[in-house]
C-alpha positions as a LaTeX table, in Angstrom:
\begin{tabular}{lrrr}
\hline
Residue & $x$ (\AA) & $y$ (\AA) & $z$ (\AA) \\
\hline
Unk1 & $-8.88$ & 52.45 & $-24.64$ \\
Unk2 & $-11.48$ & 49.68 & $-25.69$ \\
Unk3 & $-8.39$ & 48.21 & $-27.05$ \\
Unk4 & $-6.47$ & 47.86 & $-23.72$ \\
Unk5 & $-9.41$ & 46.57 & $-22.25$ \\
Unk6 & $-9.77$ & 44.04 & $-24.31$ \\
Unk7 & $-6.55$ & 42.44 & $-24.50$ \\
Unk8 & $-6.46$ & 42.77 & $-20.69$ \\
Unk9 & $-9.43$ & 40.35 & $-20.36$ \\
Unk10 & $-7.71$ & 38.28 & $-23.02$ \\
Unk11 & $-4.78$ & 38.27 & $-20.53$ \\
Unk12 & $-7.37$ & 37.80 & $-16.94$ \\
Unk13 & $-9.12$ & 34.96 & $-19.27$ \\
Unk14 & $-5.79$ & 32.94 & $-19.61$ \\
Unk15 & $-4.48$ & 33.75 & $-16.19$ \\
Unk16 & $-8.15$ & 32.21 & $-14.87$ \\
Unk17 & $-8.04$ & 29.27 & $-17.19$ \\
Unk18 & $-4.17$ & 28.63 & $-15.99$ \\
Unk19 & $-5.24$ & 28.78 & $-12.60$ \\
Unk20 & $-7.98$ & 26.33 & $-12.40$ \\
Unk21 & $-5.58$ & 23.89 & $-14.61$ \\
Unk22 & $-3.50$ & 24.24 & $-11.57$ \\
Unk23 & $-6.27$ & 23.99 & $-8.73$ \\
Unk24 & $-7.62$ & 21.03 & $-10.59$ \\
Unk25 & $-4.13$ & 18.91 & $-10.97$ \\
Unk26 & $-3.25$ & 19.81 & $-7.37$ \\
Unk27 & $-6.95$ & 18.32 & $-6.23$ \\
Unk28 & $-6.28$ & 15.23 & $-8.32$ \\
Unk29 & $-2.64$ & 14.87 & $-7.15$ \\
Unk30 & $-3.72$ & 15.17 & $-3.53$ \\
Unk31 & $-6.46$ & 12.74 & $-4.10$ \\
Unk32 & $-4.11$ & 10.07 & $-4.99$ \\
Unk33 & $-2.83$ & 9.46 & $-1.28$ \\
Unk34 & $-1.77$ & 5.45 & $-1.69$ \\
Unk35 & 1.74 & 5.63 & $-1.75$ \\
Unk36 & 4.60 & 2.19 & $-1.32$ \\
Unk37 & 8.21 & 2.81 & $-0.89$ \\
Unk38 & 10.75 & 0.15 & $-1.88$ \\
Unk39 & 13.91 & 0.15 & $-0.35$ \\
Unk40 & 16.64 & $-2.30$ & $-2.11$ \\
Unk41 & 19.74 & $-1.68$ & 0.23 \\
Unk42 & 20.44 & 1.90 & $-0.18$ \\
Unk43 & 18.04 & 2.33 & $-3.34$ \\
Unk44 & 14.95 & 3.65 & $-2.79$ \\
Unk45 & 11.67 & 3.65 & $-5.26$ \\
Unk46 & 8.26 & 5.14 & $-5.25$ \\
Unk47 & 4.76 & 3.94 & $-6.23$ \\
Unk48 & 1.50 & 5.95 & $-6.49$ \\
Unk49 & $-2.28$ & 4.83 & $-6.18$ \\
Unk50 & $-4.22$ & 1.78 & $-6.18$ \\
Unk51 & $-1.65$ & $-0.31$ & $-8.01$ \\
Unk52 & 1.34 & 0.98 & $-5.49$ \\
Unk53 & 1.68 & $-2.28$ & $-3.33$ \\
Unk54 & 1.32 & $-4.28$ & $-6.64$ \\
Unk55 & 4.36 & $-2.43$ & $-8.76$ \\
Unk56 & 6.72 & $-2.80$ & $-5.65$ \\
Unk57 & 5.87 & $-6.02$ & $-5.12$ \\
Unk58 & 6.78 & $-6.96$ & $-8.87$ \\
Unk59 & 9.80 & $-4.73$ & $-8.45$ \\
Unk60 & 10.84 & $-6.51$ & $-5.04$ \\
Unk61 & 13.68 & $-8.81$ & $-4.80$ \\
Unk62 & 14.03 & $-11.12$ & $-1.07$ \\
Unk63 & 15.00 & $-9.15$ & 1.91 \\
Unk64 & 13.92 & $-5.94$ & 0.53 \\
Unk65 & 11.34 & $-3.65$ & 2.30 \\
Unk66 & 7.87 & $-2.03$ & 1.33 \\
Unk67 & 6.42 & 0.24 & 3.33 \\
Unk68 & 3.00 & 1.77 & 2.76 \\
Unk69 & 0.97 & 4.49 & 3.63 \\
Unk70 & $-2.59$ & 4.51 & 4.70 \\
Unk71 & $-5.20$ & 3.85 & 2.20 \\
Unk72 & $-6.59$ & 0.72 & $-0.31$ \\
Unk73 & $-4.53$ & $-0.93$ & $-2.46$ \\
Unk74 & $-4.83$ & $-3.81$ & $-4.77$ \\
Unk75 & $-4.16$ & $-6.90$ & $-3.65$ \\
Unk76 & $-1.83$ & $-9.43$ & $-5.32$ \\
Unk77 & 0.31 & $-13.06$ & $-4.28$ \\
Unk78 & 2.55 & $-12.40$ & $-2.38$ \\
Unk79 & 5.55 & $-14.65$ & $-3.66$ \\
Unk80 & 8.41 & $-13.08$ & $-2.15$ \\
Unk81 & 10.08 & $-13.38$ & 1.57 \\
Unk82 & 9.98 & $-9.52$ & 2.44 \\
Unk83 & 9.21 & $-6.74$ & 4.85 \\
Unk84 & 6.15 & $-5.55$ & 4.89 \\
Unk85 & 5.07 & $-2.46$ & 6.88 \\
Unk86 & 1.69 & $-0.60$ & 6.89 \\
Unk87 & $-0.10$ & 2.58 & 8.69 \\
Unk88 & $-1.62$ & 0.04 & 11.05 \\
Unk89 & $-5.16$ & $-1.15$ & 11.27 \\
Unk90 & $-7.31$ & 1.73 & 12.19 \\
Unk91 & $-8.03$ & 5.11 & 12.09 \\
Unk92 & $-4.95$ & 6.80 & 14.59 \\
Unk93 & $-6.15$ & 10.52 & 15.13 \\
Unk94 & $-3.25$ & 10.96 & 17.37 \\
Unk95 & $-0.66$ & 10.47 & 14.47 \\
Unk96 & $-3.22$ & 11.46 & 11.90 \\
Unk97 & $-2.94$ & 8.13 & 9.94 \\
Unk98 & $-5.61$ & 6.11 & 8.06 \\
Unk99 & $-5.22$ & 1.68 & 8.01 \\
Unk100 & $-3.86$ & 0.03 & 5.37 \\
Unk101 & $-5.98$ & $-1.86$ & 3.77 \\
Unk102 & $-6.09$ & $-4.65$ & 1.55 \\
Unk103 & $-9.41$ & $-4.85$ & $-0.45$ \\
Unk104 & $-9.15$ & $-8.46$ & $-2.14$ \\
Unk105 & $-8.09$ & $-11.82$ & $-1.91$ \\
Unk106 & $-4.56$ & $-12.33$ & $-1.24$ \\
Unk107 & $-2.28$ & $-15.59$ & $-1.52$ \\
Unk108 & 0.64 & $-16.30$ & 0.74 \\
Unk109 & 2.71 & $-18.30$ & $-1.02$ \\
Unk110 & 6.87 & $-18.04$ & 0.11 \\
Unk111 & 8.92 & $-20.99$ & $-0.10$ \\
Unk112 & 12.32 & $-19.38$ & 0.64 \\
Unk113 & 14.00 & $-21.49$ & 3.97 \\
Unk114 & 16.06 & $-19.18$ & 4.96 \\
Unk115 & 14.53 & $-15.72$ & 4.17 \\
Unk116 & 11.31 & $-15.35$ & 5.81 \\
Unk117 & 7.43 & $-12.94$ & 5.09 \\
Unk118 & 7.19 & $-10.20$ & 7.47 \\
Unk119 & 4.24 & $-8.13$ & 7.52 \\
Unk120 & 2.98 & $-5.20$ & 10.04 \\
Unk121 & 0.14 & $-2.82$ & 10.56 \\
Unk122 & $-1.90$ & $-4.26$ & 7.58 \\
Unk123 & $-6.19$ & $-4.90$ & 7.39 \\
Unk124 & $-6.91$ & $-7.45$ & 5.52 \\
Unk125 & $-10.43$ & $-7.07$ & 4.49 \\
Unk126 & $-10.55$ & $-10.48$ & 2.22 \\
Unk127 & $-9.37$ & $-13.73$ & 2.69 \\
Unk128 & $-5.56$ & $-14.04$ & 3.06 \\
Unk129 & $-4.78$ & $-17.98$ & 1.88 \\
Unk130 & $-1.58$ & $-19.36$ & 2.60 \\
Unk131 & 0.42 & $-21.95$ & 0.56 \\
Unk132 & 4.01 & $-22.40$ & 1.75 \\
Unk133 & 5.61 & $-20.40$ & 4.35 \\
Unk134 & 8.25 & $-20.54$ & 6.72 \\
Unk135 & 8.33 & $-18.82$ & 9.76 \\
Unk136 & 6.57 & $-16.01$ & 8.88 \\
Unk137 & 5.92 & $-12.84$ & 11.34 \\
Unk138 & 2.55 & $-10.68$ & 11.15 \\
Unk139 & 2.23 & $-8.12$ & 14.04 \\
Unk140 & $-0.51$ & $-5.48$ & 14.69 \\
Unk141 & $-2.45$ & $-6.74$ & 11.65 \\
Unk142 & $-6.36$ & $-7.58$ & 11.34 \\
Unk143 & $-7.64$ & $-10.49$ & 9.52 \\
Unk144 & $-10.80$ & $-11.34$ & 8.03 \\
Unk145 & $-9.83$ & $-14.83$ & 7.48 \\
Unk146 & $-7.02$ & $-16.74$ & 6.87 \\
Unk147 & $-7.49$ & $-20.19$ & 5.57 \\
Unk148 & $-4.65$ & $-22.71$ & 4.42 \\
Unk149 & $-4.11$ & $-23.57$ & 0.40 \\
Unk150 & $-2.58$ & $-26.51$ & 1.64 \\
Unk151 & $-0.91$ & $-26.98$ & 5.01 \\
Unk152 & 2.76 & $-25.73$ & 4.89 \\
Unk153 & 2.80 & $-22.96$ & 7.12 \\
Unk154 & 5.21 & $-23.68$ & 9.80 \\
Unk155 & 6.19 & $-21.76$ & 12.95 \\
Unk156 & 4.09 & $-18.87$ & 12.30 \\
Unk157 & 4.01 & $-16.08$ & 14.89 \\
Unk158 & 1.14 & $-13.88$ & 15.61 \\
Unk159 & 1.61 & $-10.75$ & 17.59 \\
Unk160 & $-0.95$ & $-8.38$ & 18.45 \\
Unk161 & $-3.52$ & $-9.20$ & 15.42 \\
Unk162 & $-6.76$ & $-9.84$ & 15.26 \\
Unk163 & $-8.05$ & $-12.96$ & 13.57 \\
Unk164 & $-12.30$ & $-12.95$ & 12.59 \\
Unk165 & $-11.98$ & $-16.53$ & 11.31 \\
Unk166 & $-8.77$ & $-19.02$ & 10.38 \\
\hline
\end{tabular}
């Protein structure tokens, strides 16, 4: 009897320790809520975390689309004329969405004529400085600041943003 009793706490021990292994990757998975989608024509790829925005953004070719969720992400250049679409700027409670944020510096720098930077629903917490662009289009996004690199932005449109300081 002592025998069965033992290897059935063996067994409860293992089934415990399995369990939290599973409690504690499904609290860490959950945790990581940042998440960019890049759609290249049909194709579609996923990023995770911090870093999201970044990878899809190195992985982006002109015309193609990232969309992000709510949540911070790294900041990096960004070189290429593309879609850009974020949860918005604030806290919605209605759809249950947090901003996108950006939490650094960011440089604007796309030289393409003929393909043009979109961005939408993104707060930029940092400075956003601009180098080249060509008709870009921000709508429903917050800015710090924006401040030229030089002056080649031309025929920028603005649409329901808010601007601290240009």
């Amino acid at each position: 009897m002592k025998a069965i009793a033992l290897q059935f706490g063996k067994a409860m021990s293992a089934a415990l320790f399995v369990l939290l292994l599973v409690v504690v990757g499904t609290k860490n998975a959950l945790a990581q809520t940042q998440v960019a989608t890049l759609q290249h024509g049909d194709d579609v790829s996923v990023y995770y975390g911090t870093n999201a925005f970044v990878e899809a953004h190195t992985a982006a070719q002109t015309g193609d689309i990232i969309t992000l969720s709510g949540g911070s992400y790294a900041p990096c250049n960004i070189t290429k004329a593309i879609t850009l679409h974020g949860a918005g700027c604030a806290v919605d409670t209605v759809a249950n969405t947090t901003p996108t944020i950006f939490g650094g510096d960011i440089l604007l720098n796309v030289a393409d004529t003929s393909n043009f930077l979109t961005i939408e629903g993104i707060l930029f917490r940092h400075n956003v400085y601009f180098n080249t662009l060509y008709n870009p289009k921000f709508n429903k996004c917050s800015f710090t600041s924006i401040s030229p690199y030089s002056n080649n932005m031309v025929n920028a449109q603005f649409a329901n943003c808010i601007i601290n300081q240009f």
